[in-house]
C-alpha positions in Angstrom: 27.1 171.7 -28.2 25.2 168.9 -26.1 22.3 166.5 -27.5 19.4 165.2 -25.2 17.7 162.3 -25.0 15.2 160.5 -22.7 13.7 157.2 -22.2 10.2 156.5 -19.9 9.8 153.1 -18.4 6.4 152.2 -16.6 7.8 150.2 -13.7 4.6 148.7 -12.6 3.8 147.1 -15.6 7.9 146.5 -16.2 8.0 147.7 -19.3 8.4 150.9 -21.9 6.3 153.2 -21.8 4.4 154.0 -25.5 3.1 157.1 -26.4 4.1 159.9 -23.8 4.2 163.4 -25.3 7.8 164.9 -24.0 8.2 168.8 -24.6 11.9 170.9 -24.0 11.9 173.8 -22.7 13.9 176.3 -22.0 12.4 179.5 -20.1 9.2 179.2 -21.1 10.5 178.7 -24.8 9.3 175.4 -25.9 12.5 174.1 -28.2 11.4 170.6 -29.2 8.5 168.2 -28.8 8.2 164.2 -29.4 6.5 161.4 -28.6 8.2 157.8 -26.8 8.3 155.3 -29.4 7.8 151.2 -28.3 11.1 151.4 -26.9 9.5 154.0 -24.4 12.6 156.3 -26.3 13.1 159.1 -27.8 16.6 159.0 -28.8 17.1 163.0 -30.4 15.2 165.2 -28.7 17.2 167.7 -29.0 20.5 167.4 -30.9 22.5 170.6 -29.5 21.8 172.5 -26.8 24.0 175.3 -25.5 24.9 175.4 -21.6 22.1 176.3 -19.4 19.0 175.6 -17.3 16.3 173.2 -19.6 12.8 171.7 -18.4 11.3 168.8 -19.4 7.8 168.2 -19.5 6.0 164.6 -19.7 2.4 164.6 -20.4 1.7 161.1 -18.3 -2.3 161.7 -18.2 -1.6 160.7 -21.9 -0.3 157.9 -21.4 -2.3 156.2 -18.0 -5.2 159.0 -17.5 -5.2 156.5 -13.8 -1.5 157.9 -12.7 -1.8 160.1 -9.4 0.3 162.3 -11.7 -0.9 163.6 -14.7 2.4 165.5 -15.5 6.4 165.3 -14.6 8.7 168.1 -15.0 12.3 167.8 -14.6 14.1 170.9 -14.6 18.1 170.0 -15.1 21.6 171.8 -16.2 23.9 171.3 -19.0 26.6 172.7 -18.3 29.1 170.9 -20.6 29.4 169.3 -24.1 28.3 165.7 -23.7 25.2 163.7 -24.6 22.5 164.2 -22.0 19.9 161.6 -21.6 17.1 161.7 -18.7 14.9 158.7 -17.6 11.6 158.8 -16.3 10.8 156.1 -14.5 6.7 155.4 -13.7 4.5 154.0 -11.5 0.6 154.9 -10.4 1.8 156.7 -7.5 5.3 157.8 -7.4 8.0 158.7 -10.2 11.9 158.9 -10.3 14.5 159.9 -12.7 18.4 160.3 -13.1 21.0 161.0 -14.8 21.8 158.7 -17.7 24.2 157.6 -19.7 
């Protein structure tokens, strides 16, 4: 089994961002929730996951009710055992994320 992780950094400010609600989905199963600590982490959000197609949701309105978007989903694959860890990265207008390590 595979474990997730993620980590949201607020670029124009240059640091973490505190306090965004995450969900994991799968389908249209929700399969775990948290919330970035001051770190802007959330180091177990899931700690197995079996190969296949996963969603995460970011609730950024939480965090800066200002951003141009009020939510991020990243829809990505596991398709082998290893730790998976997706960052978000945020600004007012624009977002990015990647594959971590």
């Amino acid at each position: 089994m595979s474990s997730l992780s993620t980590h949201v950094l607020d670029t124009a400010l240059g640091r973490p961002a505190t306090g965004v609600p995450v969900r994991l989905y799968r389908d249209d199963v929700e399969l775990a929730s948290g919330v970035t600590d001051a770190d802007g982490r959330i180091a177990e959000l899931a700690p197995t996951l079996a190969r296949g197609t996963y969603r995460l949701w970011f609730d950024v309105a939480a965090y800066n009710e200002q951003s141009f978007f009020p939510e991020v989903s990243v829809t990505f694959t596991v398709a082998d055992e290893r730790h998976y860890h997706v960052p978000l990265l945020l600004s007012p207008f624009a977002f990015s994320t990647y594959r971590g390590s």
